[in-house]
C-alpha positions, 0 to 999 in steps of 0.5 A: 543512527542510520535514516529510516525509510518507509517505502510504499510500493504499488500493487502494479510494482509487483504484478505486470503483463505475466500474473504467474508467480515467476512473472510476478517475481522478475518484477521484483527482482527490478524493485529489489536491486532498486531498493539494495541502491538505498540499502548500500547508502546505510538507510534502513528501511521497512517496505510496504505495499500494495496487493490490489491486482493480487487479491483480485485475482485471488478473489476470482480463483475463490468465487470460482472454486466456492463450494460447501465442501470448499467455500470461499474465504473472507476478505481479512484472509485474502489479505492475510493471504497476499501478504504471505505470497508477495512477503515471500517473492520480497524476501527472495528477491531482495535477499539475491541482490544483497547476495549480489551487492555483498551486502550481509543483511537479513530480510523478514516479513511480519504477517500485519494486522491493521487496527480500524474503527468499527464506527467509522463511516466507512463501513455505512458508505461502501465504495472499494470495488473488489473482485470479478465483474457480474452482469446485473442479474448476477449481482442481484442473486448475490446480493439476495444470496450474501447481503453484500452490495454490488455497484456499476463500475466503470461502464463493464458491469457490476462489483462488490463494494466494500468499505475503506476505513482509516488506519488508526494504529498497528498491532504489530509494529512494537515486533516491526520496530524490533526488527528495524534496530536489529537491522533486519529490512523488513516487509509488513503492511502489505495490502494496506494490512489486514483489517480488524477492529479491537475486541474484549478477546482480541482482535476480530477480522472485518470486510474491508480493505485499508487503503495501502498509502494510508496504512504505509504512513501510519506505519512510518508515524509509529516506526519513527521513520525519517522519510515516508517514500511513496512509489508512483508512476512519475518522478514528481506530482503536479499541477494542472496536469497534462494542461499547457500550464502544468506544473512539477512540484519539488519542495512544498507544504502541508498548507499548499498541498491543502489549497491544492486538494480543494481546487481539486488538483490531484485525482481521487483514483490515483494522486489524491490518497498519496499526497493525502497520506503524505499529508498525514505522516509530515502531520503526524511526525513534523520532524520528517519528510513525505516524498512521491516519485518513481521507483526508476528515480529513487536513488536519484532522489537520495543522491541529490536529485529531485522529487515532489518533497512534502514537510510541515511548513 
């Protein structure tokens, strides 16, 4: 059976300097001739990824035209939302390079909810900024208006803040799964997936957003994938970055990757949840690999070059 792949990208993958849809499409033209490198190997692989500049600007269109006769939707449909758009863009793009490499394979995307816990304390500390900054005063008449809880962020105002709960499981990876043996490359648990919590009558959507490297490898757990292939923006993790003594990290473990996190070695805003969800995967399935690097150095990787490679022991 051919290697399966789960391959997170980044939000910023996708969105560069032009935020139309064409702008946003020639970014993936790049990714997609990247990723047709690893098809033309026989990998199969399942793509994620991120949604963050996305649904931020999709955000800020919806606060702009909120209205009663228009009002603004909810977070779980945004997602919803930016799902279909990027799924739509991944499609097209890929499908040209594979047209290009001759290589006769089909594309889907599956519109994906994520399953999370209602109880988690996620949903008591609120700490995901989403959507467009406010002035103090703005943020208190919202927050009288809404209910919702608005922070100081970052020195240029104030966001709402949502919560940011762990993945617990997919409800639609048994259709994804299919999809993968009928070697269909496939695109899902974008944004992280649509958040929901189970129901006596289904499922429900909920405020929040699920970080993107967490659902990617909780995906790579039910999917049975053999690599979880976390995109960043540099071949390797390090430590005692950008310091005199840094150091690249290649082939290394579950333990030291642990002691690492408790000197505070990876930064919680960007490092720190990829090797954590990496962590996850390599625990959760002990038989495959978790590997962090760039998307310029993956078929690098699979050809025998290096890259920051996470296993059990």
């Amino acid at each position: 059976m051919n290697k399966r792949i789960v391959v997170a990208l980044g939000g910023n993958a996708i969105l560069t300097d032009d935020p139309t849809a064409q702008g946003q499409m020639d970014a993936l033209r790049y990714t997609s001739e990247k990723l047709v490198g690893l098809i033309e190997q026989d990998y199969q692989l399942v793509i994620s990824h991120g949604n963050g500049p996305q649904v931020g600007n999709l955000l800020l269109q919806q606060a702009a035209a909120d209205s009663e006769k228009n009002p603004a939707l909810p977070l779980d449909t945004l997602v919803a939302m930016t799902q279909g758009s990027i799924g739509y863009w991944l499609q097209n793009t890929l499908k040209e390079k594979l047209m290009a490499a001759n290589v006769e394979k089909q594309v889907a995307s599956v519109i994906t909810q994520v399953v999370v816990n209602e109880d988690d304390p996620a949903f008591k500390d609120l700490t995901k900024p989403v959507g467009p900054f406010l002035t103090e005063e703005e943020a208190k008449q919202a927050t009288e208006e809404t209910g919702d809880t608005y922070v100081e962020d970052a020195g240029r105002g104030y966001r709402k803040v949502v919560a940011s709960p762990k993945p617990e499981s997919i409800v639609e990876y048994p259709v994804i799964n299919q999809l993968i043996e009928n070697d269909v490359v496939t695109v899902s648990a974008g944004g992280g997936g649509i958040p929901v919590v189970a129901s006596n009558e289904g499922y429900k959507g909920v405020e929040a957003v699920i970080d993107k490297d967490f659902a990617s490898a909780k995906l790579a757990e039910l999917v049975e994938a053999d690599y979880l292939l976390i995109l960043t923006g540099v071949d390797n993790v390090y430590i005692n970055f950008n310091q005199p003594d840094q150091e690249k990290l290649e082939e290394v473990t579950v333990k030291q990757l642990k002691q690492w996190i408790e000197e505070d070695q990876f930064a919680k805003g960007s490092m720190l949840p990829k090797v954590e969800a990496a962590i996850n995967f390599v625990e959760g399935r002990p038989e495959a690999k978790a590997v962090i690097t760039s998307l310029e150095n993956v078929n690098n990787f699979f050809e025998g070059g290096s890259a920051t490679v996470v296993s059990l022991d």
